[in-house]
N, CA, C and O atoms as a GROMACS GRO file, in nm:
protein
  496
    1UNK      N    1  16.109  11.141   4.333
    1UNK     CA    2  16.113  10.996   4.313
    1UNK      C    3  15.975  10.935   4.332
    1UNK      O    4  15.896  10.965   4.422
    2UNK      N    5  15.959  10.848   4.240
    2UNK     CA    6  15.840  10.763   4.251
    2UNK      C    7  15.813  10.640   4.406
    2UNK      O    8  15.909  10.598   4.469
    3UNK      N    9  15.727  10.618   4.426
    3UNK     CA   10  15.725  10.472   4.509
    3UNK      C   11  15.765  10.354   4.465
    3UNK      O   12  15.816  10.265   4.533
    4UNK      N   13  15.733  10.353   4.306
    4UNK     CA   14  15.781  10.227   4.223
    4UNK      C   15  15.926  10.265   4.219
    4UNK      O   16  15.994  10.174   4.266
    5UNK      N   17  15.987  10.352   4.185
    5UNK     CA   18  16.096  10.350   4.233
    5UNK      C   19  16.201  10.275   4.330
    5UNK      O   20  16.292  10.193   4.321
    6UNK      N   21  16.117  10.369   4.451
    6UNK     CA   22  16.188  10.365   4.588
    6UNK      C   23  16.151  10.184   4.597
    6UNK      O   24  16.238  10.100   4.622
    7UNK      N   25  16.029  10.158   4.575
    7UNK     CA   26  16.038   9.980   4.580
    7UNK      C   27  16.124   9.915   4.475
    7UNK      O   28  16.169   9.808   4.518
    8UNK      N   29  16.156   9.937   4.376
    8UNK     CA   30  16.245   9.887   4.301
    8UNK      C   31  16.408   9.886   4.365
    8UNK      O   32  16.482   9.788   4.374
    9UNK      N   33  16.446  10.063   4.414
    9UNK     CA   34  16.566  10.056   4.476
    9UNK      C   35  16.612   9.945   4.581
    9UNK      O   36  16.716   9.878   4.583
   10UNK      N   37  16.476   9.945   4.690
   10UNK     CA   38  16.486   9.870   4.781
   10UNK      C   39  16.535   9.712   4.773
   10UNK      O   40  16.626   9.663   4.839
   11UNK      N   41  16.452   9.645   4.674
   11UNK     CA   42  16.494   9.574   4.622
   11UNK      C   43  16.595   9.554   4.551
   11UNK      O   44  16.604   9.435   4.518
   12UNK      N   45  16.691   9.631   4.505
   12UNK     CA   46  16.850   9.618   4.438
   12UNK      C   47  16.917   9.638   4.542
   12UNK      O   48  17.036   9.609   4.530
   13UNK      N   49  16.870   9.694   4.685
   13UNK     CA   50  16.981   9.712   4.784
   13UNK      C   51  16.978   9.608   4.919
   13UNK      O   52  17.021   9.622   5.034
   14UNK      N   53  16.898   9.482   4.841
   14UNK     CA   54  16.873   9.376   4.899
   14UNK      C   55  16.992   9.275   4.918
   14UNK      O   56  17.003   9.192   5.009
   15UNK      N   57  17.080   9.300   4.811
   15UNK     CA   58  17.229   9.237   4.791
   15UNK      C   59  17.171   9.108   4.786
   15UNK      O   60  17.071   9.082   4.720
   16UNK      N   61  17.268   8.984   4.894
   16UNK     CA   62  17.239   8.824   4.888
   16UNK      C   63  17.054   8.800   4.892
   16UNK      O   64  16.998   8.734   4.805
   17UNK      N   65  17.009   8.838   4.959
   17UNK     CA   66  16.854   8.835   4.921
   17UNK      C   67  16.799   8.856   4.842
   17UNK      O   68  16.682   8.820   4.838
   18UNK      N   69  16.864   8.930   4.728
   18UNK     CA   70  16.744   8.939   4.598
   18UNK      C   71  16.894   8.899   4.521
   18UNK      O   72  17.013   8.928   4.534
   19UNK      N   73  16.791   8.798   4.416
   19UNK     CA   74  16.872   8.785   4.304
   19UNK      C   75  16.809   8.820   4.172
   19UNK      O   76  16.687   8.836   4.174
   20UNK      N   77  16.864   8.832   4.073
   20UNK     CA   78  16.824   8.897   3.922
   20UNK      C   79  16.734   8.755   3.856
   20UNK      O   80  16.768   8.639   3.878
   21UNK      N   81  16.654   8.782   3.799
   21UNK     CA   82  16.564   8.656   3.780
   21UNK      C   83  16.441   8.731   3.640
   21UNK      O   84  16.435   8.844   3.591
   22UNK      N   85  16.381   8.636   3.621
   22UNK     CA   86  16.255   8.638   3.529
   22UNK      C   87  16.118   8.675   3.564
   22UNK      O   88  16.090   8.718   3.676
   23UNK      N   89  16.041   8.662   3.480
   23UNK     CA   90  15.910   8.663   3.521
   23UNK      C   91  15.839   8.626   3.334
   23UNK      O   92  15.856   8.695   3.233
   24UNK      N   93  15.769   8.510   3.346
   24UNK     CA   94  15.746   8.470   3.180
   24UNK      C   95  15.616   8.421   3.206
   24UNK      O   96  15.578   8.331   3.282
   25UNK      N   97  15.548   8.505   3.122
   25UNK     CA   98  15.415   8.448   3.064
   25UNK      C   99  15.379   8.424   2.962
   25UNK      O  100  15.408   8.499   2.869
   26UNK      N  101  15.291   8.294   2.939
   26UNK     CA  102  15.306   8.238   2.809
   26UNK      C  103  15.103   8.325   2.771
   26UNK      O  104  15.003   8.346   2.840
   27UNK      N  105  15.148   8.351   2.606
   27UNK     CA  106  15.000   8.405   2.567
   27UNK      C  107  14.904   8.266   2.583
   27UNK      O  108  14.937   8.150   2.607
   28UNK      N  109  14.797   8.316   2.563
   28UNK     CA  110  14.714   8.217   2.524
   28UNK      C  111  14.688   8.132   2.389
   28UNK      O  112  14.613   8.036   2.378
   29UNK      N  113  14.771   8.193   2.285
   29UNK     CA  114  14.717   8.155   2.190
   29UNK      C  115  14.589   8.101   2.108
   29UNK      O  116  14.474   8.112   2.152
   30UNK      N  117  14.624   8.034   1.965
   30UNK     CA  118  14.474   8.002   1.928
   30UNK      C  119  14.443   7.859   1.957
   30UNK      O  120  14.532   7.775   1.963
   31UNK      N  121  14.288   7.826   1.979
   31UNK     CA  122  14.257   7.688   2.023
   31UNK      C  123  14.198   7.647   1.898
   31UNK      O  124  14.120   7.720   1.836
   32UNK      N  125  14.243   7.503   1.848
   32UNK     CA  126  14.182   7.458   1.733
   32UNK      C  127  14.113   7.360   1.805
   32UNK      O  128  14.166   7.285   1.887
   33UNK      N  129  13.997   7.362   1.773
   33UNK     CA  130  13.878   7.258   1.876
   33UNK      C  131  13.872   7.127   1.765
   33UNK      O  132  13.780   7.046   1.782
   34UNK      N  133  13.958   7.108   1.665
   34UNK     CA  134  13.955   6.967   1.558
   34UNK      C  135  14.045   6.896   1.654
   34UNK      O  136  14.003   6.796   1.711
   35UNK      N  137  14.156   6.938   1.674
   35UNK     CA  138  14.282   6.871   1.780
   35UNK      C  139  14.298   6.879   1.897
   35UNK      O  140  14.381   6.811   1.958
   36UNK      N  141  14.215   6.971   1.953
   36UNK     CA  142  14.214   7.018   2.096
   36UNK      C  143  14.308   7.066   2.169
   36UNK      O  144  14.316   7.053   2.291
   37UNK      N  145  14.409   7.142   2.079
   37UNK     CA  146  14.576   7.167   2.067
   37UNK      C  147  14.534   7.348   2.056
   37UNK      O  148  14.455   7.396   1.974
   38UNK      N  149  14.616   7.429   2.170
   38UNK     CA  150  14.672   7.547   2.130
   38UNK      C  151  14.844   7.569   2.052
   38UNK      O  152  14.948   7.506   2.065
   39UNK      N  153  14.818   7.650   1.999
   39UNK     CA  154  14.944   7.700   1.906
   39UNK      C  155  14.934   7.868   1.890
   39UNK      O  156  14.832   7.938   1.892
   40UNK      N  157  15.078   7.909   1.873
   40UNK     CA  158  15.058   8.027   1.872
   40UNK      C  159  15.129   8.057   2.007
   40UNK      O  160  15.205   8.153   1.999
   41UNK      N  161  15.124   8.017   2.088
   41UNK     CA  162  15.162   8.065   2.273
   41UNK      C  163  15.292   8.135   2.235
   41UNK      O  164  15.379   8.089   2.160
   42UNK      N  165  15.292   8.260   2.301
   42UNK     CA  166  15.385   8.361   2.305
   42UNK      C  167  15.452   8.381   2.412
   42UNK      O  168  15.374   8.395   2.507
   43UNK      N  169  15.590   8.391   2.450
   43UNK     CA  170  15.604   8.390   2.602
   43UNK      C  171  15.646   8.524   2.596
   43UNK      O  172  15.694   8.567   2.490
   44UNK      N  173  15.631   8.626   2.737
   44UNK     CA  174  15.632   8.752   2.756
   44UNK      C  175  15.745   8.758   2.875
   44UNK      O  176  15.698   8.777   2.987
   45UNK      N  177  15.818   8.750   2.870
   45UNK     CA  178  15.986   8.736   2.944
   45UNK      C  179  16.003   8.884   3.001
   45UNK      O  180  16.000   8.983   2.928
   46UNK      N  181  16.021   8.889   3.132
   46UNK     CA  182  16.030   9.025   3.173
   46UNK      C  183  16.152   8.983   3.281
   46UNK      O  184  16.144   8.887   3.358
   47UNK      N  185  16.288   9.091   3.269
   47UNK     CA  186  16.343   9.089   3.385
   47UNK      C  187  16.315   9.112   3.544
   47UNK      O  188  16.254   9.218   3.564
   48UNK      N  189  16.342   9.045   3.647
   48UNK     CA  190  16.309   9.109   3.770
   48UNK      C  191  16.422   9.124   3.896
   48UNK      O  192  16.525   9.066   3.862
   49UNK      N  193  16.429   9.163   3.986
   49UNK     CA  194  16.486   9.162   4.061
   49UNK      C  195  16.372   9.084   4.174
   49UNK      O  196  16.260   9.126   4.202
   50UNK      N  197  16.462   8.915   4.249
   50UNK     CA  198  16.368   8.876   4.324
   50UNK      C  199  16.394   8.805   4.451
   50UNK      O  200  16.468   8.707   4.450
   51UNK      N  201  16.341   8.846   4.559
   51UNK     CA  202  16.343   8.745   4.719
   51UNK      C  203  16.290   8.616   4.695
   51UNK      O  204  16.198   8.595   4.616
   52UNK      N  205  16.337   8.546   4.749
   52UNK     CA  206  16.272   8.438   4.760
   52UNK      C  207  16.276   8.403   4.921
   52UNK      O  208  16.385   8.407   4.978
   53UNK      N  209  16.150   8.367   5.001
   53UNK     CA  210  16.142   8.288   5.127
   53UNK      C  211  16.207   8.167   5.144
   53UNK      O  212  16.194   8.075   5.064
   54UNK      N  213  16.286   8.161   5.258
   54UNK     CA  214  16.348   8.003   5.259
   54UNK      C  215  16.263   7.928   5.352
   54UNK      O  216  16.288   7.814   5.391
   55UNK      N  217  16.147   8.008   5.388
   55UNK     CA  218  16.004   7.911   5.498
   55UNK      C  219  15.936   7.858   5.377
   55UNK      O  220  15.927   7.919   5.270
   56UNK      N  221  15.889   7.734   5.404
   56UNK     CA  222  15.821   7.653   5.322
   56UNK      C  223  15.686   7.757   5.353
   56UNK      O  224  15.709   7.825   5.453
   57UNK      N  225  15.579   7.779   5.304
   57UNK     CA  226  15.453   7.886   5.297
   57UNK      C  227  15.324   7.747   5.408
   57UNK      O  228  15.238   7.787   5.488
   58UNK      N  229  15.351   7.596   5.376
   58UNK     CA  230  15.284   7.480   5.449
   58UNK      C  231  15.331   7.511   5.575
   58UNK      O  232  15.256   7.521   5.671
   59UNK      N  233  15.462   7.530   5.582
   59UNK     CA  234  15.518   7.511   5.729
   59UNK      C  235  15.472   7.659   5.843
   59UNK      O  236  15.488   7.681   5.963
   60UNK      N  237  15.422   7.721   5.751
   60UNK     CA  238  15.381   7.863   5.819
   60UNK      C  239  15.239   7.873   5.821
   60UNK      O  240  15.180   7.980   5.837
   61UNK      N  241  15.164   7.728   5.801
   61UNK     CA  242  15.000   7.756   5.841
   61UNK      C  243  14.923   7.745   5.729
   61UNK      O  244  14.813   7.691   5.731
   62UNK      N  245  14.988   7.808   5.599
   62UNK     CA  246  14.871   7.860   5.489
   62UNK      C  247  14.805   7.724   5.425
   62UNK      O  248  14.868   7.619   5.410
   63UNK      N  249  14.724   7.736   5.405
   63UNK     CA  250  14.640   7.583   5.400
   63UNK      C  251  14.584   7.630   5.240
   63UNK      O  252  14.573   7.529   5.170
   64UNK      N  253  14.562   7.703   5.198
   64UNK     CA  254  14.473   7.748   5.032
   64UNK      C  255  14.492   7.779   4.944
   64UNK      O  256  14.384   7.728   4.973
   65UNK      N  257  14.528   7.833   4.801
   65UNK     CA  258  14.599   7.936   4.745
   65UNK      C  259  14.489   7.937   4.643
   65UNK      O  260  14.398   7.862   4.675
   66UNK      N  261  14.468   8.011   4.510
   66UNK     CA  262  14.409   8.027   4.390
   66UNK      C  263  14.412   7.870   4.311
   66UNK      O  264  14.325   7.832   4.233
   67UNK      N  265  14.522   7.797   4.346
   67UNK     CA  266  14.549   7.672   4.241
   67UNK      C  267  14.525   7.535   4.340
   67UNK      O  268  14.567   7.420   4.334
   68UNK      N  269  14.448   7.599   4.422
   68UNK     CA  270  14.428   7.453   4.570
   68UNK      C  271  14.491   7.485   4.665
   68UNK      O  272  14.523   7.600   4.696
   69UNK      N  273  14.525   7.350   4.743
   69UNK     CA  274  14.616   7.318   4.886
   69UNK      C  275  14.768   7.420   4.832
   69UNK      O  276  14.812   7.448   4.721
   70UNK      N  277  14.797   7.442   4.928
   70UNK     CA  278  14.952   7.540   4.956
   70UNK      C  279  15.023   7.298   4.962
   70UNK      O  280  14.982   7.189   5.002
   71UNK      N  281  15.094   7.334   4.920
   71UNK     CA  282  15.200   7.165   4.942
   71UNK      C  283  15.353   7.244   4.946
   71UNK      O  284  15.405   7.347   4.902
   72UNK      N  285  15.393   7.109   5.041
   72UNK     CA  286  15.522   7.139   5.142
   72UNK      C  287  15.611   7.189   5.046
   72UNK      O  288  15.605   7.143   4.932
   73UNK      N  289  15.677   7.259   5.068
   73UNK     CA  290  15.838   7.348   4.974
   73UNK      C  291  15.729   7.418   4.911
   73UNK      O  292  15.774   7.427   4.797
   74UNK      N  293  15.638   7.464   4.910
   74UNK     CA  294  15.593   7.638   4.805
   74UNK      C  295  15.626   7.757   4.941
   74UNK      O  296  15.598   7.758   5.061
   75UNK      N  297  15.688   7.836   4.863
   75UNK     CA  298  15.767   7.932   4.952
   75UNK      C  299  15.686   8.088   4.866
   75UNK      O  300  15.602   8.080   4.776
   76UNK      N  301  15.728   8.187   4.910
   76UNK     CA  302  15.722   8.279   4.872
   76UNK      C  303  15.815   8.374   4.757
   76UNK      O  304  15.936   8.354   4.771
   77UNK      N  305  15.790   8.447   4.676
   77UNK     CA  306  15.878   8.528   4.605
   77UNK      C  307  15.849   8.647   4.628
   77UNK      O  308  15.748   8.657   4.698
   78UNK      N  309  15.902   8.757   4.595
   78UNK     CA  310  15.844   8.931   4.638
   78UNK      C  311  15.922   8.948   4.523
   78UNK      O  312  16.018   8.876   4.496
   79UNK      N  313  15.872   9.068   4.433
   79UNK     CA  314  15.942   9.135   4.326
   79UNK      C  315  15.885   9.262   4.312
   79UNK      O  316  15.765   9.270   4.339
   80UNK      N  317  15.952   9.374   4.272
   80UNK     CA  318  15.884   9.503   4.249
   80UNK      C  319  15.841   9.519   4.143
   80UNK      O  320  15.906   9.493   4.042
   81UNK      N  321  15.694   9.575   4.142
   81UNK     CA  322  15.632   9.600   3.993
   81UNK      C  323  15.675   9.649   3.888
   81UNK      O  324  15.630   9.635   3.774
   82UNK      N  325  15.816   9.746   3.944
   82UNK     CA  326  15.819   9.822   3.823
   82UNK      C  327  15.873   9.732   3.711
   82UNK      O  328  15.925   9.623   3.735
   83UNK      N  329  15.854   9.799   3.548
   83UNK     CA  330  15.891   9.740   3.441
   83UNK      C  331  15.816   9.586   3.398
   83UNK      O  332  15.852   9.508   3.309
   84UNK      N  333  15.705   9.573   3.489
   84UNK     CA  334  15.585   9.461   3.483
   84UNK      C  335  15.527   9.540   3.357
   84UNK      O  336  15.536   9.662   3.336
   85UNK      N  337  15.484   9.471   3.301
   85UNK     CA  338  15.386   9.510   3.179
   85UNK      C  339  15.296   9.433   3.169
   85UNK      O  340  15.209   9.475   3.092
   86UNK      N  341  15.268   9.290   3.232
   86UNK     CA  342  15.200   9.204   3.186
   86UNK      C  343  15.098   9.187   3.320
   86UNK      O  344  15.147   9.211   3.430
   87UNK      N  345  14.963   9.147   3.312
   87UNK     CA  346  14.913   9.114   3.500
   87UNK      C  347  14.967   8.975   3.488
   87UNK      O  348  14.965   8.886   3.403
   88UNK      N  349  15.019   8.995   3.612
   88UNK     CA  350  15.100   8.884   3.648
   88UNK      C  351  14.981   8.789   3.737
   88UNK      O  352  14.902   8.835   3.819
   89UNK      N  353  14.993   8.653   3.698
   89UNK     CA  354  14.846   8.549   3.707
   89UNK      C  355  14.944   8.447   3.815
   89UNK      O  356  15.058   8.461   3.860
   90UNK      N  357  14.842   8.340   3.830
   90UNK     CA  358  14.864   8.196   3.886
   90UNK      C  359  14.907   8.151   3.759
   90UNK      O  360  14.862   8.212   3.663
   91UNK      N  361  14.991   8.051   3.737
   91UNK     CA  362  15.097   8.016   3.634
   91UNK      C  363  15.178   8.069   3.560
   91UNK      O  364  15.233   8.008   3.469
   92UNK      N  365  15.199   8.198   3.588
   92UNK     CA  366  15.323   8.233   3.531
   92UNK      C  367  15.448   8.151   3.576
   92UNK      O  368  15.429   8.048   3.641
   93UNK      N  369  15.570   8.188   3.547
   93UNK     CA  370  15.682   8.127   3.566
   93UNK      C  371  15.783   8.220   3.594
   93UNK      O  372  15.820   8.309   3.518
   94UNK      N  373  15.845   8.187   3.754
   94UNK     CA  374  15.992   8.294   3.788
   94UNK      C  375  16.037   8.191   3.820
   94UNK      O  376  16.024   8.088   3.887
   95UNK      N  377  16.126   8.277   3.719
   95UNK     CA  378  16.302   8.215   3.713
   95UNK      C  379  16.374   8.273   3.809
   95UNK      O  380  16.337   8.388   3.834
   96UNK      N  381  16.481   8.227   3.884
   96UNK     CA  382  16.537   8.317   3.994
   96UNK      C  383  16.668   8.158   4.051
   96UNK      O  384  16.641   8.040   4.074
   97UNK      N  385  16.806   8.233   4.055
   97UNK     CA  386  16.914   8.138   4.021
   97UNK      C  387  16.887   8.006   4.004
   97UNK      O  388  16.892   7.920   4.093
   98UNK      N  389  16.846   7.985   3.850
   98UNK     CA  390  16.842   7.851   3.826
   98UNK      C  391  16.771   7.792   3.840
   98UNK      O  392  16.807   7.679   3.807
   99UNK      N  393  16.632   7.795   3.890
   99UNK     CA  394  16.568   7.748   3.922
   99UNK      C  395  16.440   7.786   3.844
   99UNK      O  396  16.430   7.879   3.763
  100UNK      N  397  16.318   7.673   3.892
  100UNK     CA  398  16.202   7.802   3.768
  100UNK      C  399  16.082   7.709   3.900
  100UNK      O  400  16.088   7.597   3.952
  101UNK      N  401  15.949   7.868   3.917
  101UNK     CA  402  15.907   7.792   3.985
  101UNK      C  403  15.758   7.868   3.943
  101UNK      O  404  15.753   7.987   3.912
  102UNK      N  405  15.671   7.801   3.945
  102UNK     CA  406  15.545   7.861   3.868
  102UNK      C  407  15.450   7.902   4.002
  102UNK      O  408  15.441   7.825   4.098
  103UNK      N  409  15.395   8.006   3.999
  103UNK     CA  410  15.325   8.116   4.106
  103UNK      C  411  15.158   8.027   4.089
  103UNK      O  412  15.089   7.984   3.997
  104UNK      N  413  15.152   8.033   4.208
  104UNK     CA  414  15.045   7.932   4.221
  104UNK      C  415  14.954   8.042   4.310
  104UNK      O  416  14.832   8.022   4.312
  105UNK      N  417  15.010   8.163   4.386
  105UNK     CA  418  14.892   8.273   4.393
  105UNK      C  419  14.983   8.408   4.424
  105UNK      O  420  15.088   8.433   4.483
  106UNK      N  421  14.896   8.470   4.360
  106UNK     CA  422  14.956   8.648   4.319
  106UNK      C  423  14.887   8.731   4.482
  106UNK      O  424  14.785   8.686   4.535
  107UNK      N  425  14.936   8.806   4.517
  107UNK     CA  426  14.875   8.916   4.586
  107UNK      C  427  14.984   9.071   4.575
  107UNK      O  428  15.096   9.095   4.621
  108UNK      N  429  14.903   9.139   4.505
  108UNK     CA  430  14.990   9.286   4.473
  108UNK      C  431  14.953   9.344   4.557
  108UNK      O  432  14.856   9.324   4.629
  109UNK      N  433  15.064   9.460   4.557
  109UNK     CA  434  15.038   9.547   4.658
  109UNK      C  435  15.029   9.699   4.602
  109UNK      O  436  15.082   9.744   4.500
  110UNK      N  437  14.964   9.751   4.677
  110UNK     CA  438  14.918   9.842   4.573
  110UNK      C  439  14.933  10.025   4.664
  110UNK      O  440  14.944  10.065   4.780
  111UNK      N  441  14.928  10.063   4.580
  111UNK     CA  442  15.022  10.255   4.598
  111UNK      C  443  14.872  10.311   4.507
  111UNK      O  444  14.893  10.353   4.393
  112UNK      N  445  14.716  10.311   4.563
  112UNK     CA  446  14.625  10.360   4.528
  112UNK      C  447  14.585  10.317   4.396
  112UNK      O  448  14.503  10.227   4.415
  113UNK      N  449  14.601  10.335   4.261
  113UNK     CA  450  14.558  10.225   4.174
  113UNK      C  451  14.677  10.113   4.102
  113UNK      O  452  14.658  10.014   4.031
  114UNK      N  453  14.797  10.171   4.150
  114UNK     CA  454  14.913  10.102   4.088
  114UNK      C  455  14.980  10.051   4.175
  114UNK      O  456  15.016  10.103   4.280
  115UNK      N  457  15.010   9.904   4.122
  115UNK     CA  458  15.101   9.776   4.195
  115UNK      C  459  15.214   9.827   4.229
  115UNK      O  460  15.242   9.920   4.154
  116UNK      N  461  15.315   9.803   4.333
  116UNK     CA  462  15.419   9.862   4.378
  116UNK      C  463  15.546   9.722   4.366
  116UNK      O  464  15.668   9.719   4.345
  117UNK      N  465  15.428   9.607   4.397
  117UNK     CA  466  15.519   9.540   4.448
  117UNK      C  467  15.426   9.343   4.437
  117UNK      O  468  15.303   9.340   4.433
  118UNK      N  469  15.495   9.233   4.434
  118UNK     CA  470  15.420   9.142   4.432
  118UNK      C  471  15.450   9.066   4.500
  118UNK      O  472  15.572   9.059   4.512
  119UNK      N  473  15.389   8.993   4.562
  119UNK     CA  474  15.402   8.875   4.707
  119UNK      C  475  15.359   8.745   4.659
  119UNK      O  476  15.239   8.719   4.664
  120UNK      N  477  15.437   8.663   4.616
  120UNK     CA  478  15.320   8.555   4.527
  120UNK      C  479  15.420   8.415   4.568
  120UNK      O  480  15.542   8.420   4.584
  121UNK      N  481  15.330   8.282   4.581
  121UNK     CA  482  15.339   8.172   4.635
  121UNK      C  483  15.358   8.111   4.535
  121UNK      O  484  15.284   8.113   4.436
  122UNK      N  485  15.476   8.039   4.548
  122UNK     CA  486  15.552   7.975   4.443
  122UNK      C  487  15.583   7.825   4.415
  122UNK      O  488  15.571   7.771   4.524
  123UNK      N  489  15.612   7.742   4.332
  123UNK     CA  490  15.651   7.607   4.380
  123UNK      C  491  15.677   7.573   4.261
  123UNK      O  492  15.626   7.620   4.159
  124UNK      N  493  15.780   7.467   4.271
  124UNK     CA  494  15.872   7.416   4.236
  124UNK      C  495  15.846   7.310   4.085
  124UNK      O  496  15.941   7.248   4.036
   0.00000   0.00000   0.00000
């Protein structure tokens, strides 16, 4: 068995803590500099299995992230790498019951050159 594996299992044997959810990134598409308009944006929809923190990430100290200030209710998500295909950035979008909340900072975790697993700060 792999580690991506065994982190993937782990995560399905999370039961009420992990729920089945998304992970969507939109391409970049092309920029027409006459309109100042992209077109073209592709979204890259990947299933995940995902935790979500019920600690606000403010209420636990963190003061910074990649996209600025951490602000009150950004919580955490964890998902296992496997079946990721895409690098997963600051603005992507996880979906996770009903909800959609765009990752405002990534930190992977890593099994020597390959991601195992992702820890990323989320909000609403």
């Amino acid at each position: 068995m792999s580690v991506l594996q065994d982190v993937s299992d782990l995560f399905a044997g999370l039961g009420e803590f992990a729920v089945a959810g998304t992970i969507t990134q939109n391409s970049a598409g092309a920029y027409n500099p006459a309109t100042g308009q992209q077109s073209g944006r592709t979204p890259t929809v990947t299933p995940i299995v995902v935790a979500l923190s019920a600690t606000s990430m403010k209420t636990l100290g963190f003061k910074y992230g990649q996209q600025g200030l951490i602000q009150v209710g950004d919580i955490e998500a964890f998902f296992p790498a496997k079946g990721i295909t895409i690098e997963v950035m600051p603005g992507d979008v996880v979906s996770a019951g009903g909800t959609n909340y765009r990752i405002v900072l990534v930190r992977p975790e890593f099994t020597g050159a390959t991601p195992v697993f992702y820890s990323c700060v989320v909000r609403k």
